[in-house]
GUMAR-221667 format. One record per residue (C-alpha): x, y, z. Coordinates in steps of 0.5 Angstrom, whole numbers. Last residue first. Layout:
! GUMAR-221667
(rec (X; Y; Z)),
...
END
This chain:
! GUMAR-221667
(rec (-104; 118; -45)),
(rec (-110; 112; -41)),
(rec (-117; 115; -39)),
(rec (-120; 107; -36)),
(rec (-113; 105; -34)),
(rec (-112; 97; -39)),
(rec (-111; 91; -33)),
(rec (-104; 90; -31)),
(rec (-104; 84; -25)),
(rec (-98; 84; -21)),
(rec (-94; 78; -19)),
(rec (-86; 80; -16)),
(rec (-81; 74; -16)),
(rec (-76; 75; -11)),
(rec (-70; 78; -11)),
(rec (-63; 78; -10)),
(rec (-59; 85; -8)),
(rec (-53; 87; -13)),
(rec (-46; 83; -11)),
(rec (-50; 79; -6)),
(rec (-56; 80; 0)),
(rec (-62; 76; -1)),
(rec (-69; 80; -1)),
(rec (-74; 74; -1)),
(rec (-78; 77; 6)),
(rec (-80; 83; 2)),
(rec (-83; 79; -3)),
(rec (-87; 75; 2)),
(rec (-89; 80; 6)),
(rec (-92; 83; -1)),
(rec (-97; 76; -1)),
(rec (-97; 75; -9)),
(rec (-103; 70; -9)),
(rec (-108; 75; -10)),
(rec (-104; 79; -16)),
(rec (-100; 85; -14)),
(rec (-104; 91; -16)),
(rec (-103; 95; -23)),
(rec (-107; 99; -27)),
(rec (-104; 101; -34)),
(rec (-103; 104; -39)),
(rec (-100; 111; -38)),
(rec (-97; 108; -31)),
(rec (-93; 103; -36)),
(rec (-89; 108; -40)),
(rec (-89; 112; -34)),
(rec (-85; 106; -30)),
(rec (-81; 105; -36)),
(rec (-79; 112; -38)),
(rec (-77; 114; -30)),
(rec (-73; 108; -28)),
(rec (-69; 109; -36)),
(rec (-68; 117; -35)),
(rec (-66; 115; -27)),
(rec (-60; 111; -29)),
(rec (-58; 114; -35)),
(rec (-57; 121; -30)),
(rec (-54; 116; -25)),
(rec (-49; 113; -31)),
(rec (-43; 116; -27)),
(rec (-44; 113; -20)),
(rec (-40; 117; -15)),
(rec (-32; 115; -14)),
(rec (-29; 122; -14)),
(rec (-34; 125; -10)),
(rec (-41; 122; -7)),
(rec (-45; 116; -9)),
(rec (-51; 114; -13)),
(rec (-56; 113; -7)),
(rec (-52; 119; -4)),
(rec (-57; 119; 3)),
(rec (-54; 121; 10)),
(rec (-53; 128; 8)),
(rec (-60; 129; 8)),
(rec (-60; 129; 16)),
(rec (-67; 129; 20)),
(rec (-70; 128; 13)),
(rec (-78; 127; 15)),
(rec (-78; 135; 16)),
(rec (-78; 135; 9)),
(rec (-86; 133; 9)),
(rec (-88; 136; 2)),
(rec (-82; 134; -2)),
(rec (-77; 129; -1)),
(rec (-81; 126; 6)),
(rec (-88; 126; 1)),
(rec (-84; 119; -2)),
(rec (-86; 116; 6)),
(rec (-85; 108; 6)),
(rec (-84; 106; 12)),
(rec (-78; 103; 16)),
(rec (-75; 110; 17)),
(rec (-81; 113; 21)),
(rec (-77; 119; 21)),
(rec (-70; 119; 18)),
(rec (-62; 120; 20)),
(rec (-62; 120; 27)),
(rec (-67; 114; 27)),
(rec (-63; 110; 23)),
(rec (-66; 106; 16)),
(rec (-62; 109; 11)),
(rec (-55; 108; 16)),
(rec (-58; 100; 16)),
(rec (-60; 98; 9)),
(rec (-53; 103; 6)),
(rec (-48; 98; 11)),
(rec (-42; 104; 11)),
(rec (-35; 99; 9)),
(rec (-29; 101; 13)),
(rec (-23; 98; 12)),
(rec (-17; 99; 16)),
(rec (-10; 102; 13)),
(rec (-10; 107; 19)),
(rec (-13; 108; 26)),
(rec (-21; 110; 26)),
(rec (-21; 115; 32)),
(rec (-29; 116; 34)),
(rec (-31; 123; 36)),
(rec (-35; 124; 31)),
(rec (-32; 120; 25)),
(rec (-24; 122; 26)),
(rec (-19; 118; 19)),
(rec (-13; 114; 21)),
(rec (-6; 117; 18)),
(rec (-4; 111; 14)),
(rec (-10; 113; 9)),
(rec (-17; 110; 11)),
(rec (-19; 103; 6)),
(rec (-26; 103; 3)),
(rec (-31; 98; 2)),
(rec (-38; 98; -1)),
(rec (-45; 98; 3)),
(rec (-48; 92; 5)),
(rec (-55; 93; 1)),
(rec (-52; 96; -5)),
(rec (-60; 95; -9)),
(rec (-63; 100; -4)),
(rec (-69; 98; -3)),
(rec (-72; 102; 3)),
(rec (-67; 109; 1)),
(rec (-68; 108; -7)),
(rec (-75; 107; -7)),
(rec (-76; 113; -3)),
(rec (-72; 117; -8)),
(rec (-76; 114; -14)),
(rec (-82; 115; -11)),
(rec (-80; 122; -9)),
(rec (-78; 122; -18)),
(rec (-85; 120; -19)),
(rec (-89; 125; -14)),
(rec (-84; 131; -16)),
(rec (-86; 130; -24)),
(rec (-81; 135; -26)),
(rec (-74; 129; -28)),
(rec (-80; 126; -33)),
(rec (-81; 134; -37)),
(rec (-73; 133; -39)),
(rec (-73; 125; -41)),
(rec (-80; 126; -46)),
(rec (-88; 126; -45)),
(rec (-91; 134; -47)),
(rec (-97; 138; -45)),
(rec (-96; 135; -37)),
(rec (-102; 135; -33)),
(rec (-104; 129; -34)),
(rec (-98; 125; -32)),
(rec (-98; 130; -25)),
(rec (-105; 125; -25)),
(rec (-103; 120; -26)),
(rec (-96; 120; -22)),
(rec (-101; 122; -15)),
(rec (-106; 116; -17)),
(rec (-100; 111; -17)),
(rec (-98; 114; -10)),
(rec (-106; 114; -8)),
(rec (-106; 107; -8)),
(rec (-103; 106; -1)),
(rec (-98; 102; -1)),
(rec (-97; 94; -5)),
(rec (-96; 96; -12)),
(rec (-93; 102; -12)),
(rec (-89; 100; -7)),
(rec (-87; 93; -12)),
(rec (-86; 97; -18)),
(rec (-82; 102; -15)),
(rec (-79; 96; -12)),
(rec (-77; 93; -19)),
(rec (-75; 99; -22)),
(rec (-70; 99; -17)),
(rec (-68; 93; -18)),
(rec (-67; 93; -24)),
(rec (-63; 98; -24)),
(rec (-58; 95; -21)),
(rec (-57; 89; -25)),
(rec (-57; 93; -31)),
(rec (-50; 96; -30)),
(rec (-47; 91; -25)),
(rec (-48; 86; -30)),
(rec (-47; 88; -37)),
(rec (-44; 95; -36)),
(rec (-38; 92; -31)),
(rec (-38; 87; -36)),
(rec (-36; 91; -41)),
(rec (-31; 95; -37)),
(rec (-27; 88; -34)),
(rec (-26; 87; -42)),
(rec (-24; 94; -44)),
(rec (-19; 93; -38)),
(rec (-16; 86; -40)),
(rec (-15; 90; -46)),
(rec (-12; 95; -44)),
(rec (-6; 90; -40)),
(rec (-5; 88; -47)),
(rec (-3; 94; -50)),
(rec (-8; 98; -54)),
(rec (-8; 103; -50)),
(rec (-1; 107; -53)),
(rec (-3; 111; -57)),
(rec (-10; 112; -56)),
(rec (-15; 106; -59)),
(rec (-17; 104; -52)),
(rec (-19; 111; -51)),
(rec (-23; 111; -57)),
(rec (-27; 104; -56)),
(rec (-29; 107; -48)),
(rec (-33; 112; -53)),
(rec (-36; 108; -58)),
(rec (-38; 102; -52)),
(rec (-43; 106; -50)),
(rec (-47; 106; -55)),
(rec (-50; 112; -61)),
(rec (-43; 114; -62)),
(rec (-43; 115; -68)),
(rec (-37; 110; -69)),
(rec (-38; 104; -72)),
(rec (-33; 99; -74)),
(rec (-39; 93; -72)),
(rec (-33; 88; -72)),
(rec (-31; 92; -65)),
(rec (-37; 90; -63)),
(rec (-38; 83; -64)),
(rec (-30; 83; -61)),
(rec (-33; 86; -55)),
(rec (-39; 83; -53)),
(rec (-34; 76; -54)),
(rec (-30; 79; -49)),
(rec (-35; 80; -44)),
(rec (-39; 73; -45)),
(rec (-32; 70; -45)),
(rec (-30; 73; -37)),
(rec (-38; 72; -35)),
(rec (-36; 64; -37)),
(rec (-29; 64; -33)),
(rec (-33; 67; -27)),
(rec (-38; 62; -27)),
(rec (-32; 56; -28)),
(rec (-27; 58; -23)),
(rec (-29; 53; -19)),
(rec (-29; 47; -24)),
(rec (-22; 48; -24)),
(rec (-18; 53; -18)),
(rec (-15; 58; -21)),
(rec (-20; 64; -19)),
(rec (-23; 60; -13)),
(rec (-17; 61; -11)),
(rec (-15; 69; -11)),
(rec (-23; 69; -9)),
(rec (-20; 66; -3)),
(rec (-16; 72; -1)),
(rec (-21; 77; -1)),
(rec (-26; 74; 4)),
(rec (-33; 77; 3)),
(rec (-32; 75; -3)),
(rec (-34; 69; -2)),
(rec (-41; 71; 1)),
(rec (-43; 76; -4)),
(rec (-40; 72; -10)),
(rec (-45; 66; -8)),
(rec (-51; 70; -7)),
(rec (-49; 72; -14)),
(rec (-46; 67; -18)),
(rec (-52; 63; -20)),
(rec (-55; 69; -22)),
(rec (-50; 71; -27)),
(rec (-50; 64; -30)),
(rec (-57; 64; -30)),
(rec (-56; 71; -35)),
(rec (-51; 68; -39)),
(rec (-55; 63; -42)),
(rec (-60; 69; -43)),
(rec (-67; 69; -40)),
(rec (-73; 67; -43)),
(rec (-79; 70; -47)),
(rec (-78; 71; -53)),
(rec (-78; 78; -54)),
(rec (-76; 79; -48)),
(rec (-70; 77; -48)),
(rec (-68; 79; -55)),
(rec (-61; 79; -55)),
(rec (-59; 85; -59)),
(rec (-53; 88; -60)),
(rec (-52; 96; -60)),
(rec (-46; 95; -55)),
(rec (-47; 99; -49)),
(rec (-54; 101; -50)),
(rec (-57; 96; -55)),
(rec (-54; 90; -49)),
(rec (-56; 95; -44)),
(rec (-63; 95; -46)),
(rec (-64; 86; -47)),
(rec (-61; 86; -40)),
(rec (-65; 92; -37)),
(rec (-72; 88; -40)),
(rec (-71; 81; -38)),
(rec (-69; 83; -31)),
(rec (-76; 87; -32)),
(rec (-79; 81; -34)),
(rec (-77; 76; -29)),
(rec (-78; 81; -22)),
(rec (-85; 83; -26)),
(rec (-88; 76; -25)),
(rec (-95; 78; -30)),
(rec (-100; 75; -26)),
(rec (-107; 75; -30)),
(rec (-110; 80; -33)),
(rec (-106; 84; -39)),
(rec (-101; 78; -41)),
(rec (-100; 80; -48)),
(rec (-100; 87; -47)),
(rec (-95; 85; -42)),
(rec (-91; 83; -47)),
(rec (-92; 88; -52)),
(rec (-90; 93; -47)),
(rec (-84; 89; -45)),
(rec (-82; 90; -53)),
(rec (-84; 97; -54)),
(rec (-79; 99; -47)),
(rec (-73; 96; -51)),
(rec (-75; 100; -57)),
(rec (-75; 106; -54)),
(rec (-69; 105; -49)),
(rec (-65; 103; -54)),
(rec (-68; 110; -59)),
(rec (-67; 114; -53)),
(rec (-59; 112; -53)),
(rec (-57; 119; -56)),
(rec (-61; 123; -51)),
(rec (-56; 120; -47)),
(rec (-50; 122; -50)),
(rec (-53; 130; -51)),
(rec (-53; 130; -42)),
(rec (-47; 126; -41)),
(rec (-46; 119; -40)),
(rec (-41; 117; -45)),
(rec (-36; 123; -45)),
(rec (-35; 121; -37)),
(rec (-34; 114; -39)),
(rec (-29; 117; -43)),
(rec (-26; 121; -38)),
(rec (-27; 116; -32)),
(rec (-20; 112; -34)),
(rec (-15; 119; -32)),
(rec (-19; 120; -26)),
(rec (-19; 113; -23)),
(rec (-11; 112; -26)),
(rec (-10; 119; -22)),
(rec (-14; 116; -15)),
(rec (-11; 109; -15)),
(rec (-16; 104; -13)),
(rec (-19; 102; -20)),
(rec (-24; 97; -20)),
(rec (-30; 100; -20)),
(rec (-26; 103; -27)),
(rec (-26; 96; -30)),
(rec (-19; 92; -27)),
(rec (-19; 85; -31)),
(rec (-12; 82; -28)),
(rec (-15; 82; -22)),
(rec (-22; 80; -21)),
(rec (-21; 81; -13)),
(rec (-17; 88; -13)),
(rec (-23; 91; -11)),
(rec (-24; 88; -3)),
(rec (-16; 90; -2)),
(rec (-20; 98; -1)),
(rec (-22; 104; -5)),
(rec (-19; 110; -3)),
(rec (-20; 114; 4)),
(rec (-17; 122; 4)),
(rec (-25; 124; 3)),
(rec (-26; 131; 1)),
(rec (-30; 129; -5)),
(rec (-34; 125; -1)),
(rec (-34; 118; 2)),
(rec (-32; 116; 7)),
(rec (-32; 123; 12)),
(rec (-38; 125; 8)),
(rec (-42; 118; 9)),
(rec (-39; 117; 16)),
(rec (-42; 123; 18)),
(rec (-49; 120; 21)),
(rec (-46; 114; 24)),
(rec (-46; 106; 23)),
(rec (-40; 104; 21)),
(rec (-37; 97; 20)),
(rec (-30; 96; 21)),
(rec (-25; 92; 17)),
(rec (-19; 89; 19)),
(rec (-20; 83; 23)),
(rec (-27; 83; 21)),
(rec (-34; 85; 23)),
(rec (-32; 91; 29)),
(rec (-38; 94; 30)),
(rec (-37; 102; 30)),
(rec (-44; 106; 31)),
(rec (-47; 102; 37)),
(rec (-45; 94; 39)),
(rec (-54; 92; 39)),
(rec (-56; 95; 34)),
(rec (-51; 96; 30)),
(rec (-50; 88; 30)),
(rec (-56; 87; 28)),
(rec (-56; 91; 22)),
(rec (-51; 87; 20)),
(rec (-55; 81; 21)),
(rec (-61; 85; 17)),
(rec (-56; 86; 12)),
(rec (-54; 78; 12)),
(rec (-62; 77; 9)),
(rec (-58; 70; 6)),
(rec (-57; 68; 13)),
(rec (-53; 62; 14)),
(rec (-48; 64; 8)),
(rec (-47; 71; 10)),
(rec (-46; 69; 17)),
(rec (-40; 64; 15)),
(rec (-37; 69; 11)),
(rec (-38; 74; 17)),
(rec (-34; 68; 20)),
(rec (-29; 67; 15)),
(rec (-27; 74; 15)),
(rec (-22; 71; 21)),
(rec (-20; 73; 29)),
(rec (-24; 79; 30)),
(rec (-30; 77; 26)),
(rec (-30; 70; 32)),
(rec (-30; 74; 37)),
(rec (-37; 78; 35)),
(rec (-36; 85; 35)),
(rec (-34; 91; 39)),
(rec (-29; 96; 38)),
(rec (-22; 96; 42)),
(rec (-19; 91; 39)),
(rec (-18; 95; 33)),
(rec (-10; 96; 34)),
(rec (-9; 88; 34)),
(rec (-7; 87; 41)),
(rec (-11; 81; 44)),
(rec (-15; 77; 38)),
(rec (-12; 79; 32)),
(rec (-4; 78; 36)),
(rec (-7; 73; 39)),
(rec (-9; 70; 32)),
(rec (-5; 72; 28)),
(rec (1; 69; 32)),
(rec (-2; 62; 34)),
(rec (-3; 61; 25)),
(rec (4; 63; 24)),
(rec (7; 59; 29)),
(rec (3; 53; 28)),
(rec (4; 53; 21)),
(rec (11; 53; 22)),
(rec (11; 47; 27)),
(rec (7; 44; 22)),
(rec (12; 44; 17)),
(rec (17; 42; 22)),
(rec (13; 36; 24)),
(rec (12; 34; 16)),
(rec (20; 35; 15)),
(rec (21; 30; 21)),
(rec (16; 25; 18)),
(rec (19; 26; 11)),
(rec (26; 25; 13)),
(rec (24; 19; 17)),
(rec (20; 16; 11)),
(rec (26; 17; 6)),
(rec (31; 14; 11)),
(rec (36; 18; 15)),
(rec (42; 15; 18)),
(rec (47; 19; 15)),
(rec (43; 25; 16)),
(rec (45; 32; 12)),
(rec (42; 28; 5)),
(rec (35; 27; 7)),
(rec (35; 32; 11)),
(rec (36; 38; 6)),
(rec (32; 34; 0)),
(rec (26; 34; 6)),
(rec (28; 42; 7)),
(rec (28; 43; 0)),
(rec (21; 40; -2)),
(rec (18; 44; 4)),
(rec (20; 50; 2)),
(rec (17; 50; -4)),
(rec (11; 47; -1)),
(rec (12; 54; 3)),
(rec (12; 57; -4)),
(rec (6; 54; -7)),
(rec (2; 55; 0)),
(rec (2; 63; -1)),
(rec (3; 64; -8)),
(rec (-5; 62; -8)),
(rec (-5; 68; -4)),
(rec (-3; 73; -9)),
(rec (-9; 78; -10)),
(rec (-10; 78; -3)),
(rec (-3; 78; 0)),
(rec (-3; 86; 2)),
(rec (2; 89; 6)),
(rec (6; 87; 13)),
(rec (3; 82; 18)),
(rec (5; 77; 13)),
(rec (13; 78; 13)),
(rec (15; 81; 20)),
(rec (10; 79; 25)),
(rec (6; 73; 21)),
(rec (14; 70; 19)),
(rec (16; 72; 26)),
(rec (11; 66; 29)),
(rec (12; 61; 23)),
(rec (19; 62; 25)),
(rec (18; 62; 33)),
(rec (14; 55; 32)),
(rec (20; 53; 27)),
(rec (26; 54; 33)),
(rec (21; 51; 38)),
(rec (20; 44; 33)),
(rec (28; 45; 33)),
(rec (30; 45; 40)),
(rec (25; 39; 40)),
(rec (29; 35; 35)),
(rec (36; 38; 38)),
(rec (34; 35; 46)),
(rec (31; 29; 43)),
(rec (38; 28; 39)),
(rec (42; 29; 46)),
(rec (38; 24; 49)),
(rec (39; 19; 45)),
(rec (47; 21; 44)),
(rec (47; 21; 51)),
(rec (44; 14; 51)),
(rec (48; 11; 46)),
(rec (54; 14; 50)),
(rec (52; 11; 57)),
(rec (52; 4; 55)),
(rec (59; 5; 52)),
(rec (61; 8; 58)),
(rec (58; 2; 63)),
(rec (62; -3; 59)),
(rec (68; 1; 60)),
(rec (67; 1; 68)),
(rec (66; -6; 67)),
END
């Protein structure tokens, strides 16, 4: 009786036994999944390589499975399957409970406000920016109601302060570009391009392309461009003209000529380029995704996903290739000078031409996107405040003896304009990210711990009280007669400041100018009655370069035209 008893006792210990080692073991996997955050995960950057992630775990799953299933007598394929899966999800589990307190509780930005669910993942300011297309007013919000320093993402801070500019993004700046520029990787232009020296050593030939004799050598492009918008308008001189349309039809057929002297005929022909509704599919969708690094990486890969950006990526290579069959070399485009470098001993390597193909796309897209933008709010202030703007640039243009680039940068009415439009209709609504060096940065009295990004949201710093009065109202005299406007001139660098401001500023401006004066000599203009102005400022979208509305104007002939 008593053996009877033992042998019954000893399948029941070895029950127990193994139950005890199945939980011990889902505790040891919880624990794994936990210092794999603290220890692996919680250290660097795993953006760019983020798809690398799940492929290696699976990896690890795949040997687990094969382990259990050969270091068990008695284990079945299911069985082994099912206790791999547990394992697995145990790890996860670990990992996912670990980033989340620690990003919650103890990460070192727990001291800024913001909304709980920004602490814990990017996807909620992703989710934010889905919701609402208009995401700088969101983000101005949150200024509002948490102050100067708002905490948007688990490493990100967004910042609202008066010296924040200086301190960001000034020559003297010990902040670099951060993981957000990555996201096209292997293609890095030289937006992309993080490392200081490699930034410097790149910038030289972009330098040679956008001086002061080099822009004066696109004149005839911009010339040719503006006949043909003049001849459409003329055209159509009476009735509603959709100026958001024709003006992105313009600066697409003007940096084709400019950068790589190829003609595309947009407004020509009255329609957008195939590559031109592919772009503006894409960019309220690239400003929301790519406000998650890491699932660019995915998108990237991923079929059917990745499709836009593998069209924009062809369309730039087969700009490159058209221009390199061109074989000139006077240097009248853009593409001349980035050529030479490229041919450098040494450049034409592979890693080279992905660069040289990111910089085309850089000056196709970003390039010619923000300018219109500004041409178009230009348009639409003129259009829409008080005529006496549009009569003051007359005027100054009567008193010129001579129309050309240099008398243009005199008109002070025209170039206040410019500015104004650039504070209230900045085509970079949210602002461009940069990481602070692993000492930490001080803005004001605030500390900024290290290795955090920092993004300046330009729509909102623009608009503060501290920095401008009546900041919501369009005031050009605040840049000339009525300075005492601008409470703090060093929160306005529309183009940037230090080693990463806008090279192609001064083409920039000389191509706004030429197009508004061209019109302005011709032309009166208003927005058409069924053009209600609320409605095109209601339109504005936030995305990789701000989207927007159609603008109606009526254009009919100026009564004393130049």
């Amino acid at each position: 009786m008593e053996s009877s008893v033992n042998q019954t006792l000893i399948p029941d210990t070895l029950t127990h036994v193994k139950a005890d080692q199945g939980v011990s073991n889902l505790v040891t996997a919880v624990l794994s999944g936990v210092a794999l955050h603290i220890f692996v995960f919680n250290r660097g950057e795993w953006d760019v390589g983020a798809p690398k992630i799940p492929v290696s775990l699976f990896s690890v799953q795949v040997l687990l499975y094969i382990f259990l299933l050969f270091s068990e007598p008695q284990a079945s394929i299911l069985s082994a399957l099912w206790e791999t899966t547990k394992i697995s999800s145990c790890v996860l589990a670990g990992i996912t409970a670990s980033i989340l307190l620690y990003r919650a509780f103890f990460h070192r930005l727990c001291r800024f406000p913001g909304p709980l669910g920004a602490r814990l993942s990017m996807a909620y300011i992703a989710s934010m920016s889905a919701k609402h297309p208009d995401a700088f007013n969101y983000i101005q919000g949150l200024h509002r109601k948490h102050g100067d320093f708002v905490r948007t993402g688990p490493t990100e801070l967004s910042i609202n302060h008066p010296d924040a500019l200086n301190v960001i993004h000034s020559g003297q700046s010990r902040c670099t570009k951060g993981p957000w520029y990555s996201m096209l990787h292997p293609f890095i232009s030289l937006f992309a391009i993080r490392d200081k020296a490699e930034h410097s050593r790149r910038r030289k030939p972009w330098e040679l392309a956008f001086r002061a004799k080099a822009v004066q050598d696109y004149m005839p492009s911009v010339d040719k461009c503006t006949t043909d918008l003049l001849q459409q308008i003329e055209r159509q001189k009476g009735a509603p003209i959709d100026m958001t349309m024709w003006i992105n039809l313009f600066m697409f057929d003007l940096t084709g000529l400019v950068a790589f002297s190829q003609e595309y005929n947009c407004v020509r022909d009255g329609k957008k380029h195939p590559i031109m509704e592919v772009n503006d599919s894409s960019n309220l969708i690239s400003g929301i995704v790519s406000q998650i690094v890491w699932a660019i990486s995915f998108v990237k890969v991923i079929p059917g996903l990745n499709t836009n950006m593998k069209l924009l990526i062809e369309f730039s290579e087969q700009q490159v290739r058209n221009r390199e069959k061109m074989e000139k070399s006077d240097h009248s485009d853009v593409f001349s000078w980035l050529w030479e470098d490229f041919k450098l001993e040494g450049r034409d390597m592979p890693q080279s031409r992905l660069d040289l193909v990111a910089d085309a796309s850089l000056v196709i897209f970003a390039g010619s996107g923000t300018v219109a933008v500004t041409i178009i709010g230009v348009l639409y202030f003129l259009a829409s405040e008080s005529p006496r703007h549009l009569e003051a640039i007359q005027r100054e243009l009567n008193s010129l003896e001579e129309i050309n680039s240099h008398t243009l940068t005199k008109m002070t009415h025209l170039n206040a304009v410019i500015n104004e439009t650039l504070r209230l209709h900045y085509p970079a609504l949210s602002g461009f990210q940069r990481q602070t060096p692993a000492s930490g940065i001080h803005i004001g009295d605030t500390y900024i711990p290290g290795d955090i990004n920092v993004k300046i949201p330009f729509y909102t710093l623009f608009r503060d009280e501290r920095n401008f009065d009546q900041p919501e109202t369009f005031i050009p005299e605040r840049w000339t007669t009525q300075s005492h406007l601008v409470r703090n001139r060093e929160a306005f660098a529309p183009f940037l400041l230090g080693p990463y401001n806008c090279l192609g500023k001064s083409l920039a401006l000389m191509q706004v100018r030429h197009v508004v004066v061209e019109l302005i000599r011709r032309y009166d203009f208003s927005l058409a009655p069924e053009q209600n102005a609320k409605d095109y400022w209601d339109a504005r979208t936030d995305g990789f370069v701000m989207g927007l509305g159609p603008l109606q104007l009526i254009f009919t002939d100026r009564a004393d035209p130049l």
